[in-house]
C-alpha positions in Angstrom: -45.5 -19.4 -2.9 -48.6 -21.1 -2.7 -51.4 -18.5 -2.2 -52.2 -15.5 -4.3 -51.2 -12.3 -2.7 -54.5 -10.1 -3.3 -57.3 -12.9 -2.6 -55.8 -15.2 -0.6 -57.1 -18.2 -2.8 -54.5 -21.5 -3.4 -52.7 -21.1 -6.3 -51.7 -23.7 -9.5 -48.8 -24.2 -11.3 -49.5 -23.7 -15.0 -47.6 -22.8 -18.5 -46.2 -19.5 -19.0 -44.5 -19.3 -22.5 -40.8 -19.6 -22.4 -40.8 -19.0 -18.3 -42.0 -22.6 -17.7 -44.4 -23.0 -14.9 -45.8 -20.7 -13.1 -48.1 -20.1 -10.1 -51.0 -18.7 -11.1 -55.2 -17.7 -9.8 -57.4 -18.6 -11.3 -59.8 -16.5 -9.2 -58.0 -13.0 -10.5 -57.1 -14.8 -13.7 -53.2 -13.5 -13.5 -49.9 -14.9 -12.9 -47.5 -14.9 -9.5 -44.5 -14.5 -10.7 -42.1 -15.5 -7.1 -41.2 -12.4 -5.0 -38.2 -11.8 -3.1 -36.2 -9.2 -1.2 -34.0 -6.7 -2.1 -31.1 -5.8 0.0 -27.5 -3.5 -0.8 -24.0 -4.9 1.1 -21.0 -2.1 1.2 -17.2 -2.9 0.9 -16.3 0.1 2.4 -12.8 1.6 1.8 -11.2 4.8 3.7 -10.4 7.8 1.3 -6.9 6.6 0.5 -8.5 3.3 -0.2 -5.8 1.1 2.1 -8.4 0.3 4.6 -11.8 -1.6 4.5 -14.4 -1.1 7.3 -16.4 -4.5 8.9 -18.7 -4.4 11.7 -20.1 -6.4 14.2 -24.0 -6.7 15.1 -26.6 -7.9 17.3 -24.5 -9.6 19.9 -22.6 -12.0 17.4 -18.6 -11.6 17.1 -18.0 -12.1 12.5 -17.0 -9.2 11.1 -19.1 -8.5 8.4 -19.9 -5.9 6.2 -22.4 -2.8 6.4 -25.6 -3.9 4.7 -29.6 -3.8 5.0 -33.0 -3.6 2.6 -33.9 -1.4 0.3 -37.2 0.1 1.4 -40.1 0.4 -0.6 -39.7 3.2 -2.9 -36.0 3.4 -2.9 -33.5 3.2 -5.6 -30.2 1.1 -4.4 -28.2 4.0 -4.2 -30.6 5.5 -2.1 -30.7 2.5 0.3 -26.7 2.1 0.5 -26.1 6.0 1.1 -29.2 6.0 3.9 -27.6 2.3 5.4 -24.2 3.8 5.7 -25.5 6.9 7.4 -27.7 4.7 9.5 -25.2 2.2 10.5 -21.5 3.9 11.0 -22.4 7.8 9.8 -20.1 8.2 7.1 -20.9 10.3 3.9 -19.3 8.6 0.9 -17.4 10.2 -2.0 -17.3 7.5 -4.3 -19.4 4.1 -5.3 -18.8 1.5 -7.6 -21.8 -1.5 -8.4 -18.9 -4.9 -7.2 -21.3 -8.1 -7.3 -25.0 -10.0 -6.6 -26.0 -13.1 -5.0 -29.2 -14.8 -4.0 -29.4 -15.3 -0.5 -32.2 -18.4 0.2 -32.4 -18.3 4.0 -33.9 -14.8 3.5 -34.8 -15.5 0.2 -32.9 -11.8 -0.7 -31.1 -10.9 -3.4 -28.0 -9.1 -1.9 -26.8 -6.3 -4.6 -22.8 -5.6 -3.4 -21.1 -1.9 -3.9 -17.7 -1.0 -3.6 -18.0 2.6 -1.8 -15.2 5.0 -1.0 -15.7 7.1 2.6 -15.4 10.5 2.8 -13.2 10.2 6.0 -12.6 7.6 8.7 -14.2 9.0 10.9 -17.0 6.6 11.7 -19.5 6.6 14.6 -21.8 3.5 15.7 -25.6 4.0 15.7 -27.9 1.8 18.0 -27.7 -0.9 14.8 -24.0 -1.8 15.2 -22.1 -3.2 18.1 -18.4 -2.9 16.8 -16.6 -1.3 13.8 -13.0 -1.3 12.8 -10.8 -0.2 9.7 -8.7 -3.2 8.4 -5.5 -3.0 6.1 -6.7 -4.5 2.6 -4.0 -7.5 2.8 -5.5 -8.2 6.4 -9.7 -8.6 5.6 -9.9 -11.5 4.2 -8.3 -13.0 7.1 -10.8 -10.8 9.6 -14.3 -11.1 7.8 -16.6 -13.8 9.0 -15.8 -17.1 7.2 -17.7 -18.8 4.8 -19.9 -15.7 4.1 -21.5 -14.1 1.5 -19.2 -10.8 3.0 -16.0 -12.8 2.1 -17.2 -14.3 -1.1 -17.9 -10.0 -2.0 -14.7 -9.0 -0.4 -13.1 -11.7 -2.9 -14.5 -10.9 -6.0 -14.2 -7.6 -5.6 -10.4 -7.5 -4.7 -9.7 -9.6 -7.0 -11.2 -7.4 -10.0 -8.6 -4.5 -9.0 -5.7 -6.9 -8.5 -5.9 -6.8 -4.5 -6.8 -10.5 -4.2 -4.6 -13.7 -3.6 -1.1 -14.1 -5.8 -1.6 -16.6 -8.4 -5.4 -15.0 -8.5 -3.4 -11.7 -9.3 -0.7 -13.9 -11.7 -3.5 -14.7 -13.9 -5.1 -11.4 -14.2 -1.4 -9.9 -15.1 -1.5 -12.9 -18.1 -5.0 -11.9 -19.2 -4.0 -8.0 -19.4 -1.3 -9.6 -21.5 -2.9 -11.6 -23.9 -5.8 -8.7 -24.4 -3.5 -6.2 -25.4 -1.8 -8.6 -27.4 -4.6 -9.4 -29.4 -5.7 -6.0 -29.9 -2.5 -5.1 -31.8 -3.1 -8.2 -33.9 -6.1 -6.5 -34.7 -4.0 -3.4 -35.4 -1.8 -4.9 -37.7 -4.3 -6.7 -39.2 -7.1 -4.2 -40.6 -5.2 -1.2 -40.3 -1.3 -1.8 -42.0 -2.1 1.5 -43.7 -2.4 3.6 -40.8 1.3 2.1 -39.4 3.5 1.6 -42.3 4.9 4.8 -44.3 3.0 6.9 -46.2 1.3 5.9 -49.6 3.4 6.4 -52.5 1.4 9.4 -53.4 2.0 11.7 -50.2 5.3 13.5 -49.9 8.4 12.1 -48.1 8.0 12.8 -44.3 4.4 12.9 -44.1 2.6 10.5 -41.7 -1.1 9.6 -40.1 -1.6 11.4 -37.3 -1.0 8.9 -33.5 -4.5 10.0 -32.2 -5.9 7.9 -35.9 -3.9 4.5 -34.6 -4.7 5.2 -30.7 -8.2 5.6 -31.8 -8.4 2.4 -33.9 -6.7 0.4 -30.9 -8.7 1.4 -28.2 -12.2 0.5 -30.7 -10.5 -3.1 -30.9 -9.9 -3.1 -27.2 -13.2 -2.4 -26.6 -14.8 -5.3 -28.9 -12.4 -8.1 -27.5 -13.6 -7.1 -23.8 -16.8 -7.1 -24.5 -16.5 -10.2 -26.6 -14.6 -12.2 -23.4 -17.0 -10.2 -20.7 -14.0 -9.2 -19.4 -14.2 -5.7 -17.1 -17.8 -5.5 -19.0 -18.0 -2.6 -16.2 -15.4 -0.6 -17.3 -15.0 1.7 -20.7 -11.9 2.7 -22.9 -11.3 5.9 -23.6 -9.2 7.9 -25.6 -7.9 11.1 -24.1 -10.5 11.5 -21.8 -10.8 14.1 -19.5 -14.7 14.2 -17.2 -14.0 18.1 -16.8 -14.0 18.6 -20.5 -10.4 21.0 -21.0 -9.8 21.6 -17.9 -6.4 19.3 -17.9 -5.6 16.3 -15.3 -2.6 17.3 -12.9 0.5 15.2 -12.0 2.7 16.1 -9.3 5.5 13.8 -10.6 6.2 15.5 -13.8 4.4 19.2 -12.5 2.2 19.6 -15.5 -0.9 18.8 -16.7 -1.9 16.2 -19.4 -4.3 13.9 -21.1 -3.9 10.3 -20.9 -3.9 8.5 -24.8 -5.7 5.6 -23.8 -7.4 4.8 -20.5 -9.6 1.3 -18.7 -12.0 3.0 -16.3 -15.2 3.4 -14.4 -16.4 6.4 -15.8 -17.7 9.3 -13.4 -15.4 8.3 -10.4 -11.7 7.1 -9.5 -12.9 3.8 -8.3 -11.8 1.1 -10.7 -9.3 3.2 -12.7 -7.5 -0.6 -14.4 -5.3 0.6 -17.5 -3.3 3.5 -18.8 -1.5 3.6 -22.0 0.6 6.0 -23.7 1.7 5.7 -27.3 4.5 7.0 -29.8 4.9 5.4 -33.4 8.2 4.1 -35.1 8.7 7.7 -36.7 8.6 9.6 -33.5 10.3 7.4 -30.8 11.1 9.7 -28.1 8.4 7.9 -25.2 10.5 9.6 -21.6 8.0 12.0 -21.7 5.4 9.0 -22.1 7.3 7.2 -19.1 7.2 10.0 -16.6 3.3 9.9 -17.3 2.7 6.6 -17.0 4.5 6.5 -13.5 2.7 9.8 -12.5 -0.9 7.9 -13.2 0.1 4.4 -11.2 1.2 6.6 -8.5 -0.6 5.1 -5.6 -0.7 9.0 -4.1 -0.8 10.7 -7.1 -5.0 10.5 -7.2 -5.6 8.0 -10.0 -3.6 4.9 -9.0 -3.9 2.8 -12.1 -3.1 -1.0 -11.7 -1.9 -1.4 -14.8 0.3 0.8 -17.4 2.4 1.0 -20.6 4.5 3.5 -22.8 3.8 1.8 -26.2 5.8 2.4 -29.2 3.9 1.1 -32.9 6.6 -0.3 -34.6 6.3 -1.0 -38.4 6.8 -4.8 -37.7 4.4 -6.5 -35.3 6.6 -8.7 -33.7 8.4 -5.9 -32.4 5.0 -4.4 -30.8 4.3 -7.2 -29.1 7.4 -7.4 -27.9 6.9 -4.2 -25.4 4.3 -5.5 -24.1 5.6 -8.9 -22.9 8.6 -6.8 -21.8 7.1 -3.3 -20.6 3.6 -4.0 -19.4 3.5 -2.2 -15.6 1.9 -3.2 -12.7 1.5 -0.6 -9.7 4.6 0.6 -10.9 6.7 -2.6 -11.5 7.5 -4.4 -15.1 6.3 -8.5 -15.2 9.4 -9.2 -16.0 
């Protein structure tokens, strides 16, 4: 950037406080800060989500993904919805914010979403060339190589546990180690609420589960944020978007409330973890099974990657136990 955008005159580098240097003109007196692009990319995923859509344009034969410029006076959404329209006319249900990178050849910055289609029923504008629905397990291998569309496809597959094994082995370890640490936390500042009632309460009487699910899911919350781990995502305890109108599952034909959930709020798109939990003085966790299989269903509507029935034991050794042994993913233990 080397001349001022309203004058036209050459412009110096000088001082700006703690942004370094800085063009600036000294005919309007005023700093330049640099000035870039702005442009959305779209991983786009049929309605059942086991299908990703690439494109071909202008002549060339990579497989890339549906993207273009936001225009001036449009939001991002606004500018993925319209592109998608403009480029394969499909309306999208569903969109999730995946990734950004800096692109220097067009000196853009590329914001990546992870959108959910409406149907597959696509149709090619004048813009596209070519467009074709891939298997999840087969797009990496059909996207152009070496692209910023692959490095997007990556990243974002690997955040929902779709990417390479050992990529998906290390994300099972991390889920581990999180909930691990959060029942340390457990344990740790809040004995009271596990072990039996104080001396002064009558025999039988216990805290109620939603006080220990509550305190859990506040120290889950810390040690994401704290490792900037699914900084996306929120926990939740017994959260329902439609207030008391109750989530259906056809597996157990009833309706329920999950204790503790991972999500994106607002959408099914990232739905990572569901818990369920019982204490040491109410054992009985088939009920709490049935559930968690119901939400990892893959067809069941929320497909959660990840899952456990979790009995609170009064020793902690014996918590963490379940979850080295009982920790679910799509369905099936780690061990």
């Amino acid at each position: 950037m080397n001349y001022c955008e309203e004058c036209g005159g050459r412009l110096t580098m000088k001082e700006c406080g703690t942004d370094g240097m800085i063009p600036y003109c000294d005919a309007c007196q005023t700093f330049r800060f640099p000035m870039f692009n702005s442009a959305i990319s779209a991983i786009i995923f049929n309605p059942d989500k086991t299908k990703i859509l690439l494109i071909q344009q202008y002549g060339k034969k990579d497989n890339i993904l549906v993207a273009g410029y936001i225009s001036k006076g449009e939001n991002a959404k606004q500018a993925l919805l319209r592109e998608i329209e403009e480029e394969v006319n499909l309306k999208i249900s569903s969109y999730i914010y995946n990734d950004n990178e800096y692109f220097e050849k067009t000196n853009t910055l590329i914001h990546n979403y992870a959108v959910t289609a409406e149907s597959e029923d696509f149709s090619l504008t004048d813009e596209v060339d070519r467009a074709q629905w891939f298997a999840v397990e087969e797009v990496l291998e059909a996207v152009k190589p070496d692209s910023l569309a692959k490095s997007f496809v990556e990243r974002y597959l690997k955040k929902i546990g779709k990417g390479k094994t050992d990529e998906r082995k290390t994300g099972q370890e991390e889920v581990r180690k999180i909930l691990e640490e959060a029942v340390h936390k457990l344990y740790e500042k809040d004995r009271y609420l596990i072990l039996d009632r104080p001396e002064t309460e009558e025999e039988g009487r216990h805290v109620a589960e939603r006080s220990i699910v509550f305190r859990f899911g506040h120290y889950l919350q810390e040690i994401l944020e704290r490792s900037q781990i699914l900084t996306d995502l929120s926990v939740d305890c017994e959260y329902n978007r439609r207030g008391y109108e109750p989530k259906m599952l056809s597996r157990i034909g009833s309706s329920v409330s999950p204790d503790l959930i991972v999500h994106h709020r607002g959408d099914h798109s990232n739905n990572f973890l569901v818990m369920e939990f019982k204490t040491w003085w109410n054992r009985d966790q088939k009920y709490d099974e049935a559930k968690i299989d119901g939400f990892m269903d893959p067809d069941g509507g929320y497909a959660y990657q990840y899952g456990i029935a979790l009995c609170i034991e009064k020793e902690e050794k014996d918590t963490l136990r379940q979850i080295r042994e009982n920790l679910l993913y799509r369905g099936k233990s780690f061990v």
